[in-house]
N, C-alpha and C positions, 0 to 999 in steps of 0.2 A: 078890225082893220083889213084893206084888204090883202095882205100877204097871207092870212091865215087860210085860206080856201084851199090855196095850190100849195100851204106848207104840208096842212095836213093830208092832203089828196096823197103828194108825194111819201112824204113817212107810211101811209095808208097801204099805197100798194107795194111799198117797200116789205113791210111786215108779212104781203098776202103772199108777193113771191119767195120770203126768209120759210113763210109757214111749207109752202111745197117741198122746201131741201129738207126742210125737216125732218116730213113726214117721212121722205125717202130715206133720210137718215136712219132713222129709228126703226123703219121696216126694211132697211137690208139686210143681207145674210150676214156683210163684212160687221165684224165684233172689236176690232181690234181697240187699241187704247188711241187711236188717233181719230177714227172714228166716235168714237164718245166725246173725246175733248171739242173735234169738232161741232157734233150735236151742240154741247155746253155752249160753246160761240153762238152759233144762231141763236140757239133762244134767247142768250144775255143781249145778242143783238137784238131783238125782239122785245123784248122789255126796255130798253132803251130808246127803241126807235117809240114805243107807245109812249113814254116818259117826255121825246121830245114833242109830241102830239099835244098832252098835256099842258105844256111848258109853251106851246105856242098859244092855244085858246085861253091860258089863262096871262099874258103878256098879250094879247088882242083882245082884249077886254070882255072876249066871248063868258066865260064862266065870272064875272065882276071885278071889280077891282079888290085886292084883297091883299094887305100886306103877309102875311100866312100864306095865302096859295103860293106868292111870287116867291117865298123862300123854300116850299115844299117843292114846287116845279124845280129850282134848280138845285135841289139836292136828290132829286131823283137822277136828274140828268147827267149830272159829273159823276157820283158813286157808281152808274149804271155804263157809262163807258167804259169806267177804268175799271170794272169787273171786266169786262168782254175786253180788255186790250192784256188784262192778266188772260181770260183763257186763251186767247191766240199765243200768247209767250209758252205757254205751256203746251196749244196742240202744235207749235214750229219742235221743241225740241222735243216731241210724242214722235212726230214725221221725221224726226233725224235719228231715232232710238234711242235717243239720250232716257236709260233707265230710270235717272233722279226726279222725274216727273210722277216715278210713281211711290216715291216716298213724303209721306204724311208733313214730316218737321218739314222739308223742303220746300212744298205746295205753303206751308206757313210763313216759313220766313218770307217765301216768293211773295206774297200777300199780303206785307206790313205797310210797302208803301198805297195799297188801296185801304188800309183799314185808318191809315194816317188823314187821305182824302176824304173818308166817309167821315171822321171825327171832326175835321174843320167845317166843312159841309155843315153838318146836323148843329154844331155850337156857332156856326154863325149867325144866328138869330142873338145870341149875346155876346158876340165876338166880334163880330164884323169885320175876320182876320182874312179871310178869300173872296167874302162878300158883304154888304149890306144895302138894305132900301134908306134912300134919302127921303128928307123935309118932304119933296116932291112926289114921293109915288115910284122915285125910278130907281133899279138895281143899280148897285155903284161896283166895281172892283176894289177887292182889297189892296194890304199892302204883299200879304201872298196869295192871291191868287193865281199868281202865277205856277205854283205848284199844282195847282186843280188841270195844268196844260201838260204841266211838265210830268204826270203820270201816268195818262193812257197811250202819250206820245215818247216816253220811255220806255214804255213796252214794248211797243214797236219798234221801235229803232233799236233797240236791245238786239230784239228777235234778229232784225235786220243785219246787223249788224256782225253778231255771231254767226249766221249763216253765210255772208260774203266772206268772213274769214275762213271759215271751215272751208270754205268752195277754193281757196286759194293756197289753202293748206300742199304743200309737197306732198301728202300720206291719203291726201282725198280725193286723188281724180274718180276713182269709180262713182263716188253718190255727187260728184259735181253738180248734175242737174237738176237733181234734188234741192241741194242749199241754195241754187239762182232761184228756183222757184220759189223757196220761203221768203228767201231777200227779196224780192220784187211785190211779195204781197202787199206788205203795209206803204207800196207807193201811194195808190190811189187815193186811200183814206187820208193820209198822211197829207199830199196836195191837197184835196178838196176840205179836208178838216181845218186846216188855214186857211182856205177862203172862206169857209163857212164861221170861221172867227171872224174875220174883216168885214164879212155881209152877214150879220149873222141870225136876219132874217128871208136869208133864200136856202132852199135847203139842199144842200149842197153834197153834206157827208153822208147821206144814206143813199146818196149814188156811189161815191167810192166803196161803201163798205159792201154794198151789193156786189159789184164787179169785182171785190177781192172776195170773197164767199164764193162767189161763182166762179173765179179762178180757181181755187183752192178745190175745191168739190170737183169740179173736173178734171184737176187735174190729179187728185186722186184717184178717180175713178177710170183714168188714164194707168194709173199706177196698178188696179184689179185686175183691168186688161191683158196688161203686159209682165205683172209678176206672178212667179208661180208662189198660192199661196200658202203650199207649205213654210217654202225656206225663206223666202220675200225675196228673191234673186229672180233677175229675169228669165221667161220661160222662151222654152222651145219655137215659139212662133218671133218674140221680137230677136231672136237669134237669128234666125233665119233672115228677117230683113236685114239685120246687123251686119250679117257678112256678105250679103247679095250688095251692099252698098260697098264695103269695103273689096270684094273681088272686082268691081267696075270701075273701081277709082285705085291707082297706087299713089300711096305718101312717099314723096321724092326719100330718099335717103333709109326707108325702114321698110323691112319685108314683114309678111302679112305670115303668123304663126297660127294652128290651130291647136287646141291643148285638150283631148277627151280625158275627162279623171274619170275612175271608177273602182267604187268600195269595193274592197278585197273581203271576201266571203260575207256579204251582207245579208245574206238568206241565213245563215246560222243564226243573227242577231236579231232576226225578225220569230225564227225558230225559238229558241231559246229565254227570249225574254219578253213578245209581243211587238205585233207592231207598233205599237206607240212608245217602246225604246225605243225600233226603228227608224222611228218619224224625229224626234228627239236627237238620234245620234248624225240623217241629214241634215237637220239645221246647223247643229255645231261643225259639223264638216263644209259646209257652205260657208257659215263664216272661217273659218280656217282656211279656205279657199281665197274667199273674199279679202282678208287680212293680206296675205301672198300676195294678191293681185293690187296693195297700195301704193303705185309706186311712182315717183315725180319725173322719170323720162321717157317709159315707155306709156300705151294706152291699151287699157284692158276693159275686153264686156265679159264679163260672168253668168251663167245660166243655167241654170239645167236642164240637161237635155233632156227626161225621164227614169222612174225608178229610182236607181242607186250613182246614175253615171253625170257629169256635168260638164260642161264645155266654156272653154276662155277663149276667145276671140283677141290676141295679142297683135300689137304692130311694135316690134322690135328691130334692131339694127343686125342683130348678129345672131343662128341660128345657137350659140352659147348662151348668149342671153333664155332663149327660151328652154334650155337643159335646166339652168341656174332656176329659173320659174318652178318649171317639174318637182324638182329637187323642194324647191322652199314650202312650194305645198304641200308632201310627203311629208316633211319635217313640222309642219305644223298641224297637221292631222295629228300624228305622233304622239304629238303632246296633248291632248286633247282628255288620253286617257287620265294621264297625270294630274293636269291641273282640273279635271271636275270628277276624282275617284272614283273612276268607272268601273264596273266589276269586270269588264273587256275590254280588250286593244283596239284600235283601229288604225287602218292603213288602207291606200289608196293606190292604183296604178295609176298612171299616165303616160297615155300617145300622143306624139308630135308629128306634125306635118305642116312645110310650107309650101307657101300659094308661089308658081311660079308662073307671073305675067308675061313671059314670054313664051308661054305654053298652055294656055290658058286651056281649063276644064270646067264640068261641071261641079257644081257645087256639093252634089250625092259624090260625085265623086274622090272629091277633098276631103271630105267627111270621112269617105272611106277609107281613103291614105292614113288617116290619123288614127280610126279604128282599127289598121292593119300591124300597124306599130303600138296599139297598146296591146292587141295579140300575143305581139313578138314579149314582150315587157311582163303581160302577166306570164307566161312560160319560164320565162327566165326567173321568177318570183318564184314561183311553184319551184324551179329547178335548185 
């Protein structure tokens, strides 16, 4: 038929450009578990996009007319989606740190509803409960088939779903832009996968699934850029543009706070037990930072500045509010030792300094206001 030329051309170079993120995938430095899960995506996309390849030459009569093929093609097709709409469920909540992605029973239970679709799939050849071929030659829908829809587009909109919640959550402004980014992934797919039901010989969804791949990919590699990757907090450079945007713009009614934290005797700890306690004991102080910094009416950038020290970029109403901040990160370092029985203590200083736009300075110099006050502060600590 002639759809089949330009179905497959498209699926084709679909696959070619899946195969290049690939490669980069698997030969970056980045290791993380979001990066893996991600990998997992492409390639199920990639098996799937060949499945629809498949599924088209042998429905255009290219490979014969064959009742078998026609039930093989679409059970490649459906099992092979809602494999890769399970792993995008799992690399959104990889990209949010949700831990439980990397437990075994969890990745299982996540899993039942595609192990559900592969089972009607593969016994629809004696079932004919999602699908079957007529008298005629021609694929019929079941009486559920509708479930073979309702699970790769569950997935997604799962994902989705949880992520604009989280994004509006009172306790989440900081990873805000993270969760819009996940929520917006499964748009693309999601549109063109319903039209590509309604036409569902133009091929349609290995455009959306490409340009959500390609979003996601770069916009991680956005995220390499700009995070320092020890702690996963942003580094010293998008700090820097952070507050050069915020000292050129004031927010009517809130003044502009700097907050330098900095490990109290952090060289003993690197002494003492290696640096890779070291490295270990800044990540748990970033997030104990980052925790502090959750808050539904002020707005906070988190960073690190280098070494042992970090900086919050706060817009607060009252220079008490930003005392209160200081204080909450102190008290949750604190605890740190406590709740992960650490054979050491840990504590943090912190300088404050506000930006005053009616007297406008340099930026070194701001920096320096608040490095002068965490001076005064460790002294008094010592004293």
């Amino acid at each position: 038929m002639n759809y089949v030329l330009y179905y497959v051309e498209a699926y084709a170079a679909s696959i070619f450009l899946l195969g290049i993120f690939l490669f980069k995938i698997q030969h970056g430095v980045n290791k993380q578990i979001s990066q893996v899960y991600l990998g997992n995506l492409v390639f199920d996309l990639m098996l799937y996009f060949v499945a629809e390849i498949f599924w088209a030459l042998v429905d255009g009569g290219t490979l014969g007319e064959s009742k078998s093929l026609l039930y093989l093609s679409n059970i490649f097709t459906y099992v092979l989606i809602s494999v890769a709409a399970y792993q995008w469920f799992l690399l959104s909540e990889a990209i949010q740190g949700d831990k439980v992605v990397e437990s075994d029973p969890f990745k299982l239970i996540l899993s039942i509803p595609v192990w559900i679709s592969t089972i009607l799939c593969v016994s629809a050849y004696r079932t004919g409960l999602v699908y079957y071929v007529d008298d005629n030659g021609k694929l019929v829908n079941g009486k559920f088939y509708i479930l073979l829809i309702i699970v790769p587009f569950g997935y997604m909109l799962a994902s989705s779903a949880k992520a604009f919640g989280r994004a509006f959550a009172k306790d989440k402004y900081a990873d805000r832009n993270t969760y819009f980014m996940i929520g917006f992934f499964p748009i693309a797919p999601i549109i063109l996968g319903v039209l590509q039901a309604v036409y569902w010989r133009i091929p349609l969804l290995c455009y959306g699934a490409l340009a959500a791949v390609i979003y996601i990919y770069i916009s991680l590699q956005d995220n390499l850029i700009s995070l320092d990757p020890l702690t996963q907090i942003n580094n010293r450079n998008q700090m820097y543009k952070y507050l050069a945007a915020k000292m050129r713009n004031e927010e009517p009614g809130l003044s502009l706070f700097l907050l330098i934290v900095d490990v109290d005797k952090f060289k003993n700890i690197n002494d003492a037990y290696g640096h890779s306690e070291g490295d270990r004991a800044l990540v748990r102080i970033a997030g104990a930072i980052k925790k502090a910094c959750q808050g539904p009416r002020s707005r906070f950038f988190v960073s690190r500045y280098g070494g042992d020290e970090f900086v919050v970029v706060a817009e607060m109403a009252y220079r008490a509010e930003a005392t209160w901040l200081a204080d909450q990160i102190k008290s949750n370092v604190r605890k740190i030792a406590s709740e992960d029985n650490q054979r050491y203590s840990l504590s943090v200083s912190v300088g404050i300094a506000q930006y005053d736009y009616s007297q406008p300075i340099s930026m070194q110099a701001f920096i320096a206001r608040a490095d002068s006050d965490l001076y005064k502060q460790k002294k008094l600590g010592a004293g």
